[in-house]
N, C-alpha and C positions, 0 to 999 in steps of 0.2 A: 332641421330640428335636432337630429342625433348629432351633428357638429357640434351646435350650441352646448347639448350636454354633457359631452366629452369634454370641452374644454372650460366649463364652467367646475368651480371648487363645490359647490355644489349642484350635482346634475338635475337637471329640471326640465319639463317642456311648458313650463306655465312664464318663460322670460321675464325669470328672477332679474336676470342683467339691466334692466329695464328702470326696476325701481329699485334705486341706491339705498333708501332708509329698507325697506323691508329684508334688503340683500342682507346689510351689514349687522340688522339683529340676528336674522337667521345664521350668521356666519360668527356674530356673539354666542349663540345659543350650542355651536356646531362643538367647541372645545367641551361644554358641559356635558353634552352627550358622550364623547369621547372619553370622560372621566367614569362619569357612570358606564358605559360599556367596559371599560376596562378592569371594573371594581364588581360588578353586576354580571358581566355574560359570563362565557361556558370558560369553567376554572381548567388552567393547565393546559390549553391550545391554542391560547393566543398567537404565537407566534409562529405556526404551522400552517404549512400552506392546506388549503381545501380546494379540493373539486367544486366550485360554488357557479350556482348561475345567477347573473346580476344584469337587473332591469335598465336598458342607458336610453326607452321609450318605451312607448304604448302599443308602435306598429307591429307587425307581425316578423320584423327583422330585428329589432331592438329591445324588446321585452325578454328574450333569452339567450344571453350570452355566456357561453360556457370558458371558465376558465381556473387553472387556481390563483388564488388569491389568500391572502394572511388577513382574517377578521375586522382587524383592526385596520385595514386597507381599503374593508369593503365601500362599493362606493353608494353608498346609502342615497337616495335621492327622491325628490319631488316629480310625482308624475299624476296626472288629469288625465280620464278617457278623454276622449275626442268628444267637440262639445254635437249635440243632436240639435241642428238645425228645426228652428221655430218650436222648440220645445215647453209645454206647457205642464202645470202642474199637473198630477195624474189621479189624485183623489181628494175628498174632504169637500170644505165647501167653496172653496177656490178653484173646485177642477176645470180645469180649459185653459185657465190663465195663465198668460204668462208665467215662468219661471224668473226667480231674481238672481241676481247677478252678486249683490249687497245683500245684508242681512238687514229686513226688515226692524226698526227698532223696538219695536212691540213684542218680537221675536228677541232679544238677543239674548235672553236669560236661558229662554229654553232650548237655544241651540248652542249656547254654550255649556249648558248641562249635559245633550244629547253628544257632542264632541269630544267634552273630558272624559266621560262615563267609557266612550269606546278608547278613546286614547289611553285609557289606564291599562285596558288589559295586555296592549300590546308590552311592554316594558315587564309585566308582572310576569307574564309566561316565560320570557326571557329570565327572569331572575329563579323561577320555580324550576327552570332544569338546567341551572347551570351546572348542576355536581352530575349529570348524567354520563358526560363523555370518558368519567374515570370507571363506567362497569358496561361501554355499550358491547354490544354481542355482535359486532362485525366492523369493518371498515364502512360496509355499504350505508349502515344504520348509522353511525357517527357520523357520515357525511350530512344525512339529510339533516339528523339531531339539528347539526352547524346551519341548513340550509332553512328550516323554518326560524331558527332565531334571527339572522341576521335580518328573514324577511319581516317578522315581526319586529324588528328595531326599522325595516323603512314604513311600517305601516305607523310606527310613529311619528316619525318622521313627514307623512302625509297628514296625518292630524296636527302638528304642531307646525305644520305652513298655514293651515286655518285658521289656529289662533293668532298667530301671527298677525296674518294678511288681514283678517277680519274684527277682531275684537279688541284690538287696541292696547292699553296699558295690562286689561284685564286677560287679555287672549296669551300676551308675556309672561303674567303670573303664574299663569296655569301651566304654562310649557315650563315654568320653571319646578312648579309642585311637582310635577310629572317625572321629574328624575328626583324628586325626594321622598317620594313614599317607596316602602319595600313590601316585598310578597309577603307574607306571615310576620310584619314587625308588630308587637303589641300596639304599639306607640305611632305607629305613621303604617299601617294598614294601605293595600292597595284597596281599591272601594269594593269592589262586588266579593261577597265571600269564598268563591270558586276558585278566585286565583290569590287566594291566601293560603289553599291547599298546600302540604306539600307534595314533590314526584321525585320521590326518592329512590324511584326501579319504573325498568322500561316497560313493565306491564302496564302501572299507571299511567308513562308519558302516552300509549298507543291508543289507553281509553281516550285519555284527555285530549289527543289529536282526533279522535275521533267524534267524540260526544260532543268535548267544551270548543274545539274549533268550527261545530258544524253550528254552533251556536253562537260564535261569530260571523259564520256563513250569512245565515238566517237575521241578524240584526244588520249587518253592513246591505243585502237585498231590502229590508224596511226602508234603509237611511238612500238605500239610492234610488229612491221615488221622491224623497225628499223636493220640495219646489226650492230650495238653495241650491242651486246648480252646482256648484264648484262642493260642494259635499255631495253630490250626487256624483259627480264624475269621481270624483279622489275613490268614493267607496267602490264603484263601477270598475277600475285600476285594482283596486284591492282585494276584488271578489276571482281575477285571474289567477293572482299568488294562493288566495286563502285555500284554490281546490288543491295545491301538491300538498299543505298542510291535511288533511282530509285522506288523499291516497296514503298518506307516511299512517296514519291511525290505524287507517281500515286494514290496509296492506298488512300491517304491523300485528293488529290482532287476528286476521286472516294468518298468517305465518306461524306462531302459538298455536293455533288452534290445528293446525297441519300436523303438529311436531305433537301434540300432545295426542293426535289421533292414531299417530305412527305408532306413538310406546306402549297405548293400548290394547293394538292389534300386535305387538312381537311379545307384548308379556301379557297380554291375557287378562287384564286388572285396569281398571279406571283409577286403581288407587296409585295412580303413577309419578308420588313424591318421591319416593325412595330411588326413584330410577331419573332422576331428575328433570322432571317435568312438571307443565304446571296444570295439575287436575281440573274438571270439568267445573268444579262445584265453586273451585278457587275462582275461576275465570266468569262463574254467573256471578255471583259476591261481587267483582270488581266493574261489571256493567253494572248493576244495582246499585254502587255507590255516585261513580260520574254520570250515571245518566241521570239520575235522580237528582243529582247536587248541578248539573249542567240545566236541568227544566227548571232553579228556580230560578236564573238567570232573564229571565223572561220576564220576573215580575208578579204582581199581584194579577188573580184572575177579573179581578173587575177593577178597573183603573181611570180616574178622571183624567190624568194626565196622559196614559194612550189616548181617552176622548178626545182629549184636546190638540196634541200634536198632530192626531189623522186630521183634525177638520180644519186646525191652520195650514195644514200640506207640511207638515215639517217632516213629517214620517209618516210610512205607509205602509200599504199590505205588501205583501212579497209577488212580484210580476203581476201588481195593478193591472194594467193593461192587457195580458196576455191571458189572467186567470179569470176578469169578473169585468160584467158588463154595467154593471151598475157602480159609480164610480163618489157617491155620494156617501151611501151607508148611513143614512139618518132616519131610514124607515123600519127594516130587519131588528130582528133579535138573535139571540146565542142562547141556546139550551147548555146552562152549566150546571152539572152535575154538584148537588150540594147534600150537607149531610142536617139532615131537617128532621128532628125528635128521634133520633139514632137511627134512621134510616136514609138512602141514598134517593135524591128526588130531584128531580130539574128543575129549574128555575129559569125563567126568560127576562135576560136580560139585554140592554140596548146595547148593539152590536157595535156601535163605537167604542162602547166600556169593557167590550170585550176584545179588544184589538192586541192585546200582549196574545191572550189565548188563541186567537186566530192564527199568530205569527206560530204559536208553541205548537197547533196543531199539524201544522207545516214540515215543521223541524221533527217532530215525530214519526212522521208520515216518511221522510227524508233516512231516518235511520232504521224505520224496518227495513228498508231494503240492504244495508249493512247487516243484518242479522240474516234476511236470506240466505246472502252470500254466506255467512260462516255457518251457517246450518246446513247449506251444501256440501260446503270441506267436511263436515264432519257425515254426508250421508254416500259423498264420494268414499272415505275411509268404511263405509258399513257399518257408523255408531249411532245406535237408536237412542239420540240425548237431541235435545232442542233447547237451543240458549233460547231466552229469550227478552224483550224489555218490559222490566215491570211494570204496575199502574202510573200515572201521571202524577195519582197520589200518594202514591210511597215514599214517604223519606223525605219529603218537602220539609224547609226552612222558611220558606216565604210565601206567603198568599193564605189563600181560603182551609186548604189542604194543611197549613202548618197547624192549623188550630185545632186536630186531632190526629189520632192515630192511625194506618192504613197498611193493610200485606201488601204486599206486590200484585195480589190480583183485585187491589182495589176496595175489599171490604174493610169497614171501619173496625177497629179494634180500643182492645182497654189498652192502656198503660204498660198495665202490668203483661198483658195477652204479649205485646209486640217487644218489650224488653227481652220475654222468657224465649221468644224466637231471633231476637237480634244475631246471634251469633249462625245460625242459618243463612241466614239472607245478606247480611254484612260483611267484608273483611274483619276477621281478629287479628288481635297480635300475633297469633301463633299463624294464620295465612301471609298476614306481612312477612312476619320471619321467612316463610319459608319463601315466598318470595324474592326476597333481599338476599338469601344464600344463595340463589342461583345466579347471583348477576356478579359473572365474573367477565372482566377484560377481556375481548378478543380482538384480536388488529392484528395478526398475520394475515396477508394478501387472500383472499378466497376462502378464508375461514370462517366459519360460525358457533357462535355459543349453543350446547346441546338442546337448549328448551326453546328453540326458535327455528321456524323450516326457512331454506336460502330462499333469495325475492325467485320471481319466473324470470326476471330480466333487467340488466343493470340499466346505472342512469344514462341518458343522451345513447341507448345502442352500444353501450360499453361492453366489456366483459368480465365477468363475476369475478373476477383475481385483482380486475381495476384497482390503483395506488388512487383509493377516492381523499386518502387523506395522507401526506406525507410526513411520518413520524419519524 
């Protein structure tokens, strides 16, 4: 199989070579991308070699291949886990059954919903940091920057062999809107509001690899329970890459938070802007914003179309199998917390309508343990501060929770109550600024920018002075 994908123009282990018509769309579609990549990815390093690792399979020899490579060289490619022998759908009301192979026709609307919606963000992240590589704070950190975009351009790439393969004239289309929307364009808008954001400093890119990647994490595990096999395996492939996106967040914010605990303890003062760092209260403000704007990615809390997608099997809970024994969910309820004559009060609602929140409660569950860890650094430095993530209901845009006001700890508020604290709780301009000043260029060999601590250990066993990026 890795022969086949070495020598094939575009590498696959699904034997693209096989079928002519699907090859020579894919390989129409292939120079489009190439356009968009070159107009759309990381400005100013196209033509530099990277330290990049690049998938040419699935197995445990071929899925990570270290080498440099120039971006625009990279060999972006079509890869399927390995498929699970006598595999059967794993929830909803079809559990047992066979999984399809074809997309059921009663199905296609909503799985080509369910495949554009994840296929947009890959492109959009891509386009949301492409101005990063001109302020990053080391070579090690520019490497990776380069190493989750390119991975994010094949996890397009895997969604747009779907359309392809599966949807026909209409699966076309969409691979082709898919290189014409942009991050934050008025006008052609990427769909979910998250990745219209801008990331205009590496503070944000680490939230956002941290928060809004794990919220990819958590929907690509929904979609790979999915009874469409070939979206279960593409997302199963995708969930391998999605974890170094994840380490570059956490790591990234864990390292900030080392640097900022050091200037504390040599100068005596949390108020450690002046000494170029980035403050305690800066750093809760910027969890507060992506975590919040990363949960509402998840959706409405009570949702007919999660009903519906768990009980056709098109999507499911996160490790179905692993986590619940009851594989139906048409008897239980969800206790959701709602705000009933200005107080907070639960409400029992049918637990298949509650299936975004089940996935969100997951995802939340998921990044305390990211906060552990950086409340550690900061209790290994001797700083009596606890970051921490705020309510579910804070700062929502979508769902139950957009339709009023809420602090960080959950209590509802006026209008007016949460404006007059906005600037507490949220990034200001004057946090951004001072953010944005510290992000100056570093790329001498073993270098670092001063508001950032070096990793514990480079990439592949390398050595921290590594030439990860050849400028």
């Amino acid at each position: 199989m890795i022969a086949e994908v070495n020598h094939e123009r575009i590498p696959n282990n699904v034997h693209l070579s096989s079928d002519k018509r699907l090859q020579r769309a894919l390989e129409g579609w292939q120079p489009n991308f190439a356009s968009w990549w070159g107009d759309m990815g990381p400005e100013g390093f196209q033509q530099k070699e990277i330290y990049l690792r690049t998938a040419i399979g699935v197995d445990a020899n071929g899925w990570a291949q270290f080498d440099y490579v120039k971006m625009p060289d990279y060999r972006w490619g079509i890869f399927l886990a390995a498929p699970t022998e006598n595999r059967t759908i794993p929830g909803g009301d079809l559990a047992g059954k066979p999984v399809w192979q074809e997309i059921p026709g009663e199905h296609r609307n909503s799985l080509r919903r369910l495949i554009v919606t994840q296929a947009d963000t890959e492109p959009a992240s891509v386009e949301q940091q492409r101005l990063l590589g001109k302020t990053c704070p080391s070579l090690y950190d520019l490497r990776n920057l380069f190493q989750v975009n390119v991975e994010e351009g094949r996890h397009l790439w895997a969604m747009v062999y779907l359309l392809h393969s599966y949807l026909g004239k209409d699966g076309r289309e969409e691979a082709d809107a898919l290189l014409e929307r942009r991050s934050g364009n008025p006008d052609k808008p990427r769909i979910l509001t998250t990745f219209n954001e801008p990331i205009s400093d590496w503070l944000s890119f680490f939230m956002f690899t941290t928060f809004t990647d794990r919220d990819g994490k958590f929907q690509l595990l929904s979609l790979a329970e999915s009874g469409f096999d070939p979206l279960s395996r593409t997302c199963r492939f995708m969930l391998t890459e999605e974890a170094h996106h994840l380490f570059v967040g956490q790591t990234g914010v864990q390292r900030v938070i080392k640097r900022t605990a050091e200037l504390i303890n040599r100068y005596d003062t949390e108020d450690i802007a002046k000494y170029g760092g980035v403050p305690l209260v800066i750093l809760q403000k910027y969890i507060n914003f992506w975590y919040s704007s990363s949960l509402d990615l998840f959706g409405s809390e009570q949702s007919s179309n999660a009903a519906n997608y768990f009980a056709a099997g098109l999507k499911g809970r996160a490790h179905e199998a692993k986590h619940y024994t009851e594989h139906m969910a048409n008897q239980d309820t969800y206790a959701l917390t709602t705000l009933q004559n200005g107080k907070l009060g639960e409400l029992a609602v049918p637990l298949r309508n509650a299936m975004n929140e089940v996935l969100r409660d997951d995802y939340i569950a998921d990044n305390e343990k990211s906060l552990e860890k950086w409340n550690l650094e900061l209790a290994k430095h001797h700083i009596d501060y606890k970051l921490a993530l705020p309510s579910k209901r804070f700062n929502r845009t979508v769902g139950i929770y957009s339709e009023h006001h809420y602090g960080p700890d959950g209590m509802p508020l006026s209008r007016a109550e949460f404006e007059a604290q906005r600037s507490f709780w949220l990034p200001t301009r004057e946090d951004r600024e001072h953010v944005h000043s510290l992000m100056q260029q570093v790329v001498a060999r073993g270098k670092m920018a001063g508001w950032i601590a070096p990793p514990l250990k480079g990439i592949n066993a390398l050595p921290e002075d590594f030439e990860y990026v050849r400028l």
